[in-house]
C-alpha positions in Angstrom: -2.8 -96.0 45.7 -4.6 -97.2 42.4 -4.6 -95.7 38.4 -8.3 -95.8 37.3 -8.6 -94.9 33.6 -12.0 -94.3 32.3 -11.8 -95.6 28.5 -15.3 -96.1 27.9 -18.5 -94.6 28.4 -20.5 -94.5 31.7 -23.6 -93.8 32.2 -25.0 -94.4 36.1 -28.3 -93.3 37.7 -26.3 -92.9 41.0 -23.3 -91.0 41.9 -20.2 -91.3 42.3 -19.7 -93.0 39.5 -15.6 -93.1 40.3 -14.5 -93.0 44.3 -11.0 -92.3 44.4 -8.7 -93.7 47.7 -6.2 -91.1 49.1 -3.4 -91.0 46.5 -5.2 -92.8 43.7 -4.5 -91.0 39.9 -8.2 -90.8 37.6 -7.2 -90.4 33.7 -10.2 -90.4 31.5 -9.3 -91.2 28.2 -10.1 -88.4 25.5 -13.9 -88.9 23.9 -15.1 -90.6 26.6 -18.1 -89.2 28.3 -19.1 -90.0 32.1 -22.5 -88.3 33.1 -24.4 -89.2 36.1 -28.0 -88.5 37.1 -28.4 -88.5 40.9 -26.8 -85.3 42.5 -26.3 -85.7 45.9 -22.5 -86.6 45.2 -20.2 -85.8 43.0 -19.9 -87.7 39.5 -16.2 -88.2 40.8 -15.8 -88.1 44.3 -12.1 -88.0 46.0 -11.5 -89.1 49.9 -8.1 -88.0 49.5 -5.2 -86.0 48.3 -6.1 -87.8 45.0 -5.1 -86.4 41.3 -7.7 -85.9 38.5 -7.4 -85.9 34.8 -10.1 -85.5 32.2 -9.6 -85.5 28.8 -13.4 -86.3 27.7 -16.3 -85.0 29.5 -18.0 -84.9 32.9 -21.8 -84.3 33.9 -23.4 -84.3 37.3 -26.5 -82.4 38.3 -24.7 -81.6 41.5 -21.1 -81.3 41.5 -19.0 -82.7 38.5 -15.5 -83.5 40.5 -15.3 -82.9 44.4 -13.2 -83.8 47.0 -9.5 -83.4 48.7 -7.7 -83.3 45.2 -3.7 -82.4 45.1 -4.2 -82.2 41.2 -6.5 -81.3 38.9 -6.4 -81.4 34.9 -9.3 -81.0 32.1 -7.4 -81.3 29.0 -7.8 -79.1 25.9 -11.5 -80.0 24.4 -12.5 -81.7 27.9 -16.0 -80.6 29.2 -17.0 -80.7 33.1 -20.3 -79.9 33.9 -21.6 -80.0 37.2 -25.5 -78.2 37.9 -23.9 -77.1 41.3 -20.2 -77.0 40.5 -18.0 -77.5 38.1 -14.6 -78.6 40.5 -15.3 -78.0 44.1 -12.5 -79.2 46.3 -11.5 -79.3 50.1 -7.8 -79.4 50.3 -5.8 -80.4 52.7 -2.2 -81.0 51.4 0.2 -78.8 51.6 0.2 -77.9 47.4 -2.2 -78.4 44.9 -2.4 -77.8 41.0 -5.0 -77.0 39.3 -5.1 -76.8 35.2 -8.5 -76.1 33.2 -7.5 -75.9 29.3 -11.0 -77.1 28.9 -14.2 -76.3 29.2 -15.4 -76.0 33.5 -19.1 -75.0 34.5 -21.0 -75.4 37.3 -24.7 -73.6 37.9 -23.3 -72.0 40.9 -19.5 -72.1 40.7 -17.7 -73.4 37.5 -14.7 -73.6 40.5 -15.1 -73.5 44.2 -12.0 -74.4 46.2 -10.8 -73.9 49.8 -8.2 -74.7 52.1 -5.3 -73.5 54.5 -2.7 -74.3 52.2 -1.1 -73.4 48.7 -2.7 -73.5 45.3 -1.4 -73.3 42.0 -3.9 -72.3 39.2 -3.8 -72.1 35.6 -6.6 -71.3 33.1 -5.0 -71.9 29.3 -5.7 -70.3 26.4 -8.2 -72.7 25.2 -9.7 -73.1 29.2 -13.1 -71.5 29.5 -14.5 -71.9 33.2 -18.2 -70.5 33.9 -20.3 -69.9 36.8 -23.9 -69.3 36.3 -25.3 -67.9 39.0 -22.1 -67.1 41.2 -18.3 -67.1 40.5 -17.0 -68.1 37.7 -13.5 -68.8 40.3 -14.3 -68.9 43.9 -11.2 -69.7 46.0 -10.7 -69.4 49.6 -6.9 -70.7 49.9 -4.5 -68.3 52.0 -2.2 -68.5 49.4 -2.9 -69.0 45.5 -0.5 -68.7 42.1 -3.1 -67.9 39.7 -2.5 -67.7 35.9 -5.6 -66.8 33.4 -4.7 -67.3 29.8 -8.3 -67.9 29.0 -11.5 -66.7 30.2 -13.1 -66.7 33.5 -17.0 -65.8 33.6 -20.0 -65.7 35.9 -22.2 -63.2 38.0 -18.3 -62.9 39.7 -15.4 -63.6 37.9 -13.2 -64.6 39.9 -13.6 -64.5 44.1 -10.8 -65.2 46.2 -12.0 -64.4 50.0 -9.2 -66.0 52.5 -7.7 -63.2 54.8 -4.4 -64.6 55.2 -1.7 -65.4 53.5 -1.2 -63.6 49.9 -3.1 -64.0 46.2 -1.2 -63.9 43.0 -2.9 -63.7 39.7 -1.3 -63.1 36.0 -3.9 -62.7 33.2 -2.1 -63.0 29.9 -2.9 -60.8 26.8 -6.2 -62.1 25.5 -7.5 -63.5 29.2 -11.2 -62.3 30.6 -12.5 -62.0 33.9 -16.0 -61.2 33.5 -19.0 -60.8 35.8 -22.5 -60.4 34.5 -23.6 -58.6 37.8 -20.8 -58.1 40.5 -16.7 -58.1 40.0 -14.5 -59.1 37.9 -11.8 -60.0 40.3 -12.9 -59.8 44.0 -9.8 -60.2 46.7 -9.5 -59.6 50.3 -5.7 -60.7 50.7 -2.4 -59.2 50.0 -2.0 -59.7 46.6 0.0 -59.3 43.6 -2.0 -58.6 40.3 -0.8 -58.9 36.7 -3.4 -57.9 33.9 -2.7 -58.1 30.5 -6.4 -59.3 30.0 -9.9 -57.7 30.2 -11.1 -58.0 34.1 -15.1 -56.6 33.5 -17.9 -56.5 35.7 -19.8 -53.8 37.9 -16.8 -53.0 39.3 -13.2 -54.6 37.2 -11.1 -55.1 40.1 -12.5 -55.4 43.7 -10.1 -55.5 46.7 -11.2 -55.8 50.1 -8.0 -55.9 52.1 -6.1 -53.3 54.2 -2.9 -55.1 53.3 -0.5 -54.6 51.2 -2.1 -54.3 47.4 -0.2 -54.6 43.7 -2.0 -54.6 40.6 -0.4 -54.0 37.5 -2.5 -53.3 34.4 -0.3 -53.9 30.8 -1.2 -52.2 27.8 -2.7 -54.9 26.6 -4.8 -54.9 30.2 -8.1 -53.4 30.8 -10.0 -52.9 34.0 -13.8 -52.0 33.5 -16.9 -51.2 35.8 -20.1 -50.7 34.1 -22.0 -49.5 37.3 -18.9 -49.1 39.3 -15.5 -48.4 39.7 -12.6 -49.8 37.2 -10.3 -50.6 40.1 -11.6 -50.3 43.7 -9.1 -51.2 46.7 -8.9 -50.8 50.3 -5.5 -51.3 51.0 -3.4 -48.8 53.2 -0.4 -49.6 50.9 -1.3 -49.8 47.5 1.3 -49.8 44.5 -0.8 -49.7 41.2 0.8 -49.2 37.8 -1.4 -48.8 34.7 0.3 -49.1 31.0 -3.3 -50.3 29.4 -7.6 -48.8 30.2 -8.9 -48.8 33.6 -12.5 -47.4 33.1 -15.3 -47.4 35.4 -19.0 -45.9 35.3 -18.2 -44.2 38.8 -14.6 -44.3 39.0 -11.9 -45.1 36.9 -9.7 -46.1 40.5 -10.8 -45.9 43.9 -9.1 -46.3 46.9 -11.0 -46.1 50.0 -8.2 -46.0 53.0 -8.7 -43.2 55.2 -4.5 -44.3 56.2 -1.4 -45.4 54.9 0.4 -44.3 51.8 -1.0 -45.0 47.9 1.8 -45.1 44.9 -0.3 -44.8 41.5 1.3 -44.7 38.3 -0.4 -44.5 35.0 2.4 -44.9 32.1 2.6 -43.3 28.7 -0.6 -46.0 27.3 -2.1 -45.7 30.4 -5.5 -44.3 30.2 -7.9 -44.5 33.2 -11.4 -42.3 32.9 -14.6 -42.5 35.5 -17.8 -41.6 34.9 -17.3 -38.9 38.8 -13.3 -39.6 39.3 -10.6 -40.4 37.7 -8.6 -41.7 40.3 -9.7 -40.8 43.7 -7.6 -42.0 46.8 -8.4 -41.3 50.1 -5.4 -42.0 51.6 -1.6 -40.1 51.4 -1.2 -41.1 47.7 1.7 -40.6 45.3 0.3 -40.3 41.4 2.2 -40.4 38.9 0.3 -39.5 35.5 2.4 -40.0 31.9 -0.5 -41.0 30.1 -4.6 -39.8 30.3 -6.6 -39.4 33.3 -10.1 -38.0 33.0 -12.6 -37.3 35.3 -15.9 -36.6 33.4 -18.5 -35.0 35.7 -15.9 -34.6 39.2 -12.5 -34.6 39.6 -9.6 -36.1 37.7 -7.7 -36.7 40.1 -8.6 -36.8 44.1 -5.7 -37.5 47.1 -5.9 -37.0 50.7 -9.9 -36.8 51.4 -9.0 -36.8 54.7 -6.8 -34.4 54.4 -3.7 -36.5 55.0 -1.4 -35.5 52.0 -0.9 -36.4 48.2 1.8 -35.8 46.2 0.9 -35.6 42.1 3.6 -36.1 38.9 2.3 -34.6 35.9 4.9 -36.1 33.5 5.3 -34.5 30.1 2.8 -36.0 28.0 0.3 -36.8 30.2 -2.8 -35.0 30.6 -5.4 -34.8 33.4 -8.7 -33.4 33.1 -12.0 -33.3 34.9 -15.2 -31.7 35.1 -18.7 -31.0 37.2 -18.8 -27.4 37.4 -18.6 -25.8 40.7 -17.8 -29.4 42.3 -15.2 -30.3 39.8 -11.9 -29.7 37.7 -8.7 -31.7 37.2 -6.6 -32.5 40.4 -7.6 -31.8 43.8 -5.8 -32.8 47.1 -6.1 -32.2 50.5 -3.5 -32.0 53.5 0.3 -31.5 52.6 0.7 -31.5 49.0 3.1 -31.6 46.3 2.3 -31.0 42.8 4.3 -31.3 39.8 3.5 -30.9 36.2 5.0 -31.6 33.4 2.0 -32.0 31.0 -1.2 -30.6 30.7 -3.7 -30.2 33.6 -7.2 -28.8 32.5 -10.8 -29.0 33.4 -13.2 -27.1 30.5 -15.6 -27.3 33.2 -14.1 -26.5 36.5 -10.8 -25.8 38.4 -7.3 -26.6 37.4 -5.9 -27.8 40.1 -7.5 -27.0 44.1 -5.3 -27.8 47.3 -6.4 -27.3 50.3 -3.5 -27.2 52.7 -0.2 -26.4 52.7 2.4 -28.0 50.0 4.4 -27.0 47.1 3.2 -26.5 43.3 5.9 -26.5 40.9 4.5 -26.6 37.0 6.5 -26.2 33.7 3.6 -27.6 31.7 -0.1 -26.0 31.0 -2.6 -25.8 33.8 -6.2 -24.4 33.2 -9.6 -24.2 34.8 -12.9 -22.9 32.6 -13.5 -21.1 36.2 -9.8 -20.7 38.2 -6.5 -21.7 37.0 -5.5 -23.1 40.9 -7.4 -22.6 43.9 -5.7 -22.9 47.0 -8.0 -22.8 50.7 -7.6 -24.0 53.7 -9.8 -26.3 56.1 -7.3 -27.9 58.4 -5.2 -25.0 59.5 -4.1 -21.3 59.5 -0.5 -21.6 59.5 -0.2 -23.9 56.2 2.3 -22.8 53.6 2.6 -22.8 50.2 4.7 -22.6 47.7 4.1 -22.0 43.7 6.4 -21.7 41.4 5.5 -21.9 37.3 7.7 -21.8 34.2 4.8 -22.8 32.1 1.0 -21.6 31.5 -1.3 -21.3 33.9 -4.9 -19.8 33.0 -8.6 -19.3 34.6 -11.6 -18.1 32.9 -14.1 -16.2 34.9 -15.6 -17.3 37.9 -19.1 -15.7 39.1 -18.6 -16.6 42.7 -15.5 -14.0 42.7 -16.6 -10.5 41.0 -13.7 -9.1 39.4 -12.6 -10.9 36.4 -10.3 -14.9 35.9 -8.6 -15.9 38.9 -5.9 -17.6 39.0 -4.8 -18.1 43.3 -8.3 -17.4 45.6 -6.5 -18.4 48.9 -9.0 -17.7 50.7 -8.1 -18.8 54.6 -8.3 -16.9 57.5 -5.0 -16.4 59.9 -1.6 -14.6 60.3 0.6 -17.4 60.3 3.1 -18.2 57.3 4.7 -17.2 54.5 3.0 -17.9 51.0 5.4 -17.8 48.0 3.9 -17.6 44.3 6.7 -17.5 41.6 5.9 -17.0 38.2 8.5 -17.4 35.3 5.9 -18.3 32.6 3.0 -17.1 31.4 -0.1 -16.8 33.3 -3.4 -15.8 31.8 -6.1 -14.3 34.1 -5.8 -12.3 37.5 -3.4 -13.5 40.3 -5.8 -13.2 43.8 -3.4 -14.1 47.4 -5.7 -14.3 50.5 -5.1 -13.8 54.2 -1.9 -15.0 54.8 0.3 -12.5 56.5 3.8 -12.2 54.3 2.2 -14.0 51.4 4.0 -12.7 48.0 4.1 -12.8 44.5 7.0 -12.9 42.6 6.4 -12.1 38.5 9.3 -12.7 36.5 7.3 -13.7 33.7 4.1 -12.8 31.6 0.9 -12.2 33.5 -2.0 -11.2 31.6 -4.2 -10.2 34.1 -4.3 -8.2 37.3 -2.6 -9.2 40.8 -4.9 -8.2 44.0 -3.4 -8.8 47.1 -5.5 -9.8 50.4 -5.3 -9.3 54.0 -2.4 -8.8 56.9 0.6 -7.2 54.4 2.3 -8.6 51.3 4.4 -8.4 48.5 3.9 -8.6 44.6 6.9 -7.9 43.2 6.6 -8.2 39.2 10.2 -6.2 38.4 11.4 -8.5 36.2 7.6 -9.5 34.4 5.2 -7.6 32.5 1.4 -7.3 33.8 -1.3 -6.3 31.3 -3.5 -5.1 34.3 -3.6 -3.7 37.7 -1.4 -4.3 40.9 -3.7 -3.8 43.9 -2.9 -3.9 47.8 -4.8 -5.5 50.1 -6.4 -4.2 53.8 -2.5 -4.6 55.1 0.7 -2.6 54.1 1.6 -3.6 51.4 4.8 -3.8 48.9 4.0 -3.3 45.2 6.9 -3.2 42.6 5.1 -2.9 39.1 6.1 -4.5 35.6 7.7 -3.7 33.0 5.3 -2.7 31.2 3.7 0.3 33.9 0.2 -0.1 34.2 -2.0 0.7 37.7 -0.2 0.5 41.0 -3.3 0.9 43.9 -2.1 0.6 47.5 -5.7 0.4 48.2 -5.8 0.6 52.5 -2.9 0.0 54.7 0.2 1.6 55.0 1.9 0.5 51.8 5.1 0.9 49.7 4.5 1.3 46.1 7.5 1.1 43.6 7.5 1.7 39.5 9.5 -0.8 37.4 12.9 0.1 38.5 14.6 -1.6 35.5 16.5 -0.6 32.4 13.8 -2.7 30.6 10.7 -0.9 31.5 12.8 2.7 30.5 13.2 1.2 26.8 9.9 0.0 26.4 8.7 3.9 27.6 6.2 2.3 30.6 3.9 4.3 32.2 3.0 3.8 35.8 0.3 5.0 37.9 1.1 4.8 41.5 -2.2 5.5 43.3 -1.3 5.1 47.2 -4.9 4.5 48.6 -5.9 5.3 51.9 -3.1 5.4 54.9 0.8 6.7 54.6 1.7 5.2 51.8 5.6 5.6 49.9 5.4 5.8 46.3 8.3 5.5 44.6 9.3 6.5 40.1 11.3 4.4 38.2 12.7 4.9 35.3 10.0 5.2 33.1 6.7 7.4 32.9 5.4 8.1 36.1 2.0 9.3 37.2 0.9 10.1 40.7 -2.2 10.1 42.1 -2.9 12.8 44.9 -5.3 13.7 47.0 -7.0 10.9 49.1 -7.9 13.2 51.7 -7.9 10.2 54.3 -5.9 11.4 57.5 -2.5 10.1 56.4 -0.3 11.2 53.4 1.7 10.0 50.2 5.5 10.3 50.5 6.5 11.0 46.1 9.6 10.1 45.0 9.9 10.9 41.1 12.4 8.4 39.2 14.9 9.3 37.3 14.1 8.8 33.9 15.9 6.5 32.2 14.8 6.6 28.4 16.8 8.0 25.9 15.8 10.9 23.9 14.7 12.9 27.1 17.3 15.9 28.7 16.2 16.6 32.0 16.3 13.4 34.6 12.6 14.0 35.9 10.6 15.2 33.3 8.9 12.0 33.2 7.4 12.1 36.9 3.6 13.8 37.3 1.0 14.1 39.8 -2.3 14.3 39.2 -5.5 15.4 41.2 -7.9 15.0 38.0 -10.0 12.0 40.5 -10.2 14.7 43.5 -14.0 14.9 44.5 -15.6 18.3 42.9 -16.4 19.8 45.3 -12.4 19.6 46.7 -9.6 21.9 45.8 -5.8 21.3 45.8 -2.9 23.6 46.9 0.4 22.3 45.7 3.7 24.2 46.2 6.7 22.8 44.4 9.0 25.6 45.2 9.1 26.1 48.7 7.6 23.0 50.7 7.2 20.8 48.1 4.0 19.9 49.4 0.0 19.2 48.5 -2.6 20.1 50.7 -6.6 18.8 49.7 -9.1 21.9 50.4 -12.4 20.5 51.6 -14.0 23.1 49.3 -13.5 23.8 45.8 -11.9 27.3 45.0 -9.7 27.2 48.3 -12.7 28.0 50.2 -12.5 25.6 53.1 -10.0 23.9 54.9 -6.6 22.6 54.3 -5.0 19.3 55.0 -1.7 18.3 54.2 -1.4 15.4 51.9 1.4 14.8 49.2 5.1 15.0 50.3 6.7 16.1 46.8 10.3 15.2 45.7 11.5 15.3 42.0 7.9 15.8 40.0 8.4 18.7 38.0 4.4 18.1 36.4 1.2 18.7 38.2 -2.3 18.4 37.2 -5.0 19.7 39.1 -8.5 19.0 40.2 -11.7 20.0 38.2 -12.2 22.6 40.7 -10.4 26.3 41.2 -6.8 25.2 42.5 -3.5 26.7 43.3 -0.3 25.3 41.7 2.7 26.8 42.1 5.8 25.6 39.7 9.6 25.4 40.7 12.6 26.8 39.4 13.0 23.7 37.1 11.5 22.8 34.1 7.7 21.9 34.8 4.5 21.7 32.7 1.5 22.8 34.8 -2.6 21.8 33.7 -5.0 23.4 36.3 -7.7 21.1 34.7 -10.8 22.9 35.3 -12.2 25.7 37.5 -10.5 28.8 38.4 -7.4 27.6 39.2 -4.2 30.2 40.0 -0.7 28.8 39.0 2.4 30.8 39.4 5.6 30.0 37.1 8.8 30.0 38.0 11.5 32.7 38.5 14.6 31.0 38.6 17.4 31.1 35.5 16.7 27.9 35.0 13.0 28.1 34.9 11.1 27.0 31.8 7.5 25.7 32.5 4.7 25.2 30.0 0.9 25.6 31.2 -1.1 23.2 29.6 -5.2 23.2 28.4 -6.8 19.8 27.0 -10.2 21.5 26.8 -12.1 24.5 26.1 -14.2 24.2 29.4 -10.9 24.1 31.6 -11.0 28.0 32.0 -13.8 30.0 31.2 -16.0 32.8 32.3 -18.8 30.9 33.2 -17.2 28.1 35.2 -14.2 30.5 36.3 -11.1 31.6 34.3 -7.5 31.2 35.3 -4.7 33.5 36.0 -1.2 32.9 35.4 1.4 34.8 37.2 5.0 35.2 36.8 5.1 34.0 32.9 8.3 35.0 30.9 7.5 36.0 27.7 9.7 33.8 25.2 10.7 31.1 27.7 7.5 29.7 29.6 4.9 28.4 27.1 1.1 27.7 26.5 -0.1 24.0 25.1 -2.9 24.5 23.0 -2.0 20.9 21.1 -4.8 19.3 22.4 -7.0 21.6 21.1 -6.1 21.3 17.1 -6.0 25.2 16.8 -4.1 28.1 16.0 -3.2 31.5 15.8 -6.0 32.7 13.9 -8.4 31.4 17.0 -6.1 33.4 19.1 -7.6 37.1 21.1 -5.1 38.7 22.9 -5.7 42.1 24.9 -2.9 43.6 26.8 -2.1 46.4 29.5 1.3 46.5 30.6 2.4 42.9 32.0 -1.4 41.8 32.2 -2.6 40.1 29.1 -6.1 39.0 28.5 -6.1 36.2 26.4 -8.7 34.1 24.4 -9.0 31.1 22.4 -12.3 30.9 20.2 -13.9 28.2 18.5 -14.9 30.1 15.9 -12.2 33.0 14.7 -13.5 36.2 15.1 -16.8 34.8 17.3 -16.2 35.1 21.2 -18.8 32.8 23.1 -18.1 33.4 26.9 -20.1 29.5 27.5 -17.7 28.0 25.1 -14.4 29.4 24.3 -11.6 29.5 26.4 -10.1 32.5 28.6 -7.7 33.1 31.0 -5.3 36.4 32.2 -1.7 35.7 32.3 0.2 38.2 34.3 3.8 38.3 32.7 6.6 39.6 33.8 7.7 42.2 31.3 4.9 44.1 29.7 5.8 43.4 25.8 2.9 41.3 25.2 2.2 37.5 24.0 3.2 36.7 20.6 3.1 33.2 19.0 6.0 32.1 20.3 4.5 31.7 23.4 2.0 29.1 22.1 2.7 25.4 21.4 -0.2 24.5 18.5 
């Protein structure tokens, strides 16, 4: 074991110019320069575990310093050279240190150093190592400490390729790792990554390894791909935390396990973007987003391609967003999911969020989609579940592949098995769609400004607590409907289906009006407590089972003056008989004026108000209080006859009785109790023509007073039952 200390120049034609024994310690003195000019060895060659310090500088057209070294030093200011290789070592002890605060190059590798053993590596502040035309670092030790506090450069930054064992690397605030042409950091062991630098290349951060994977970006830390991916790993256990920019041209992080689990976290300064993805794991990945994640022409976020699973954590404050149209939006994730959110998840140019599988969707922050809100299908199985439940916003703007309107749930899956559950507290802006799902429901406690369409094999939307601005339609099953609080359209469409007004005190204050419309089948529809319209008539083999509400709305006497049916959407060329004294009953004519063939439709219970078809119909009032309009045609309604009878017949238009298109007779009317509506009509007496002959009383309203035009004004006999004649209190102008 010998000290050699360089303190003077030395120039050589042939190298080595030092050979150090097994043990021995080379110091070169600061401002001393050794250059050699025969390459075939190294300027300073070690045959053993020998310790190298350089404080001057070192040039070989080869390799600068090679050899079995335990320790390695190039001093602040110090400059190795070598046109091959800067350091480039074979080590066989069982440590060895390494520490460039100088200036290492090489034309190849600035560092290339192997072994089955343990290496400790520091690059200072002031080191600069450089590797022209291949890593700037290339290390193939099973287990390296690596600290970068300075820069790292070449067509690879830094390359650490040994399969066992584990790599450890902290860059420092103010560290590079930069590659002209390939990674920034390239690792195919277990490893532990600290960034606080700038790792840069096509892709930032390369990892090969199926092993356990932790990289840890700070906010002063940036990964970067210019034609590639920020961060790209293959580990089937990755745990990845990013507090600073992980950008890539591609992908801003890519894992590419098809197994295993994934734990992503981006923190409050995180902010990872890709050019496709954001993040896109293959694997069953946890994410966890407080900060930005942006996905410009794909998806912002991607879990589970192969449909394993993915759970998502929208934090507040953090945001997701993504893009590419019909291929695109903000999160998607296959298999068995689990969504949260927080924050704010939006694609301007796609879908909100798209699972495909079963899982669970809770979100108290904003999701949105410039097509659908959340799209839910399902590739791997029929019996997946779901469950959705939102105290927050969810919107969707119109979508051309679906033709009515914004979506906000397409499930679109085929198969009876399972029970779907979509809760909304919140607000949700554009139409609510369920699919095939047998038992799927929808449960609106909130705001939904849009219409809810259900799909196939029987379900529930139930929306007795929420308001909908637009329709409640059933799908090809039967079907449970309970409306908002707001009325609006209730359609059972086919099915056998169940169809219930808002039953609530709420929907009675704000005076809602419901239309229940059962559809085709046997269908139950059932008033609340506010205005109530039923639609008769479908004439399709089955029936409708009416139950009128009791009214609940102040101001209003009777309990069921608020219920009506209505046969205005009956085909022309139909006719309706409906009985509300004696059956109770409706029966569709299949032609108009009663002049075909009866079927019974409408079961009738507490609606005191009918109107009828456009053609010539038959209506014939209780012993309640009931307000009758025949629309148009001839139609024949009968009043009441009961004490407590009081029933008002009703005309909207001119053309709803007339001698061209037939004129229509009432019988039974008491004079001073039942009355005639002419409101609608803005007239008055002075339009008034009556005639009358005992009880029969020929009466018409003109356009112009004086001027009877049998095409245009309107006529009808009233048969009353005491022969003193109308008089104006009989009219309501």
């Amino acid at each position: 074991m010998a000290t050699i200390i360089q303190s003077t120049d030395t120039h050589v034609s042939t190298s080595p110019a030092y050979t150090l024994n097994p043990g021995d310690y080379f110091y070169q003195v600061a401002g001393i320069n050794l250059t050699t000019t025969d390459g075939s060895l190294p300027a300073i060659l070690a045959t053993g575990n020998g310790t190298v310090d350089i404080h001057g500088t070192v040039f070989s057209p080869n390799v600068a310093i090679g050899g079995p070294l335990t320790a390695v030093i190039i001093a602040s200011g110090a400059d190795v050279t070598g046109g091959s290789t800067g350091l480039q070592t074979l080590n066989t002890s069982t440590q060895n240190h390494y520490a460039i605060n100088g200036s290492l190059t090489g034309g190849t590798y600035g560092l290339n150093s192997s072994g089955s053993n343990m290496l400790y590596l520091h690059v200072g502040a002031t080191g600069i190592v450089t590797g022209l035309d291949s890593n700037g670092i290339n290390l193939n030790h099973d287990i390296v400490f690596a600290s970068i506090d300075g820069s790292v450069s070449g067509v690879q930054g830094i390359g650490q390729s040994s399969t066992n064992g584990f790599f450890v690397l902290n860059m420092t605030a103010g560290a590079k790792a930069t590659a002209t042409s390939s990674y920034g950091i390239n690792f195919a062991n277990s490893g532990y990554l600290a960034i606080n630098g700038q790792a840069a290349g096509t892709t930032g951060i390369n990892s090969t390894t199926s092993q356990q994977v932790t990289i840890t970006v700070g906010t002063s830390g940036s990964a970067a791909g210019s034609w590639g991916d920020g961060i790209a790993f293959m580990s089937q256990s990755a745990t990845i935390a990013i507090n600073g920019d992980v950008n890539g041209s591609f992908n801003g992080l890519r894992g590419a396990a098809s197994m295993g689990t994934s734990s992503i976290a981006v923190g409050a300064d995180g902010f990872v973007s890709g050019g496709n993805y954001g993040i896109y794991v293959d694997n069953n990945a946890t994410v966890s987003v407080a900060g930005t994640v942006s996905g410009i022409n794909s998806w912002g976020i991607q879990t589970g391609t192969y449909s394993e699973a993915g759970e998502i954590y929208v934090h507040a404050g953090g945001l997701v967003t993504g893009g590419g149209g019909s291929s695109g939006g903000a999160v998607r994730t296959r298999g068995t999911h689990v969504i949260t959110n927080d924050g704010t998840i939006s694609s301007t140019d796609g879908v909100g969020v798209l699972a495909d599988g079963a899982g669970y969707l809770l979100n108290t922050g904003i999701i949105s989609g410039s097509t659908v809100g959340i799209l839910y299908t399902d590739t791997f199985s029929t019996s997946d579940v779901l469950t959705t439940v939102n105290t927050g916003t969810i919107s969707g703007g119109p979508d051309p592949a679906i033709a009515v309107g914004p979506n906000f749930f397409a499930y679109d899956a085929t198969g009876s098995i399972g029970t779907d559950r979509f809760i909304n507290e919140g607000d949700i802006i554009g139409d609510v769609r369920l699919g095939q799902h047998a038992g799927s429901n929808f449960v609106n406690a909130g705001t939904l400004t849009g219409s809810v369409y259900l799909g196939t094999g029987g379900q529930v939307a139930n929306s007795a607590l929420g308001t909908v601005s637009g329709m409640m339609v059933g799908g090809t099953g039967n079907d449970a409907i309970v409306g908002g609080q707001n009325g609006g359209l209730l359609l059972g469409n086919a099915g056998n289906d169940m169809i219930y007004a808002n039953p609530t005190q709420a929907a009675a204050d704000n005076h809602a009006t419901a239309t229940l419309a059962g559809g085709t089948g046997t269908n139950a529809l059932y008033g609340g407590g506010g205005f109530n319209v039923f639609v008769g008539g479908d004439t399709n083999g089955g029936y409708n089972q009416i139950w009128g509400g009791a009214s609940g709305m102040s101001g209003l006497s009777f309990d069921f003056t608020n219920n009506t049916i209505t046969f205005a959407s009956l085909n022309p060329s139909q006719s309706v008989y409906v009985d509300l004294l004696n059956g109770h009953n409706a029966y569709i004519n299949s032609g108009p004026n009663q002049s075909g063939t009866y079927v019974y439709e409408d079961s009738i219970v507490n609606v005191p108000n009918v109107i009828g078809s456009s053609s010539g119909d038959v209506i014939i009032a209780d012993n309640g209080i009931d307000r009758i309009q025949g629309n148009g045609g001839a139609d024949a309604l009968y009043a009441g006859t009961g004490l407590s009878s009081q029933d008002t017949f009703v005309y909207t238009s001119y053309a709803d009785s007339n001698l061209n298109t037939g004129y229509d007779t009432i019988v039974g009317f008491k004079l001073g109790i039942d009355k005639i509506d002419l409101s609608a009509l803005f007239t008055d007496g002075s339009h008034l023509a009556i005639s009358t002959a005992g009880t029969s009383n020929t009466l018409y309203i003109e356009v112009t007073p004086g001027t009877f035009n049998p095409a245009t004004d309107l006529a009808l006999i009233v048969n009353a039952t005491t022969n003193l004649g109308l008089t104006a209190v009989d009219f309501i102008f």
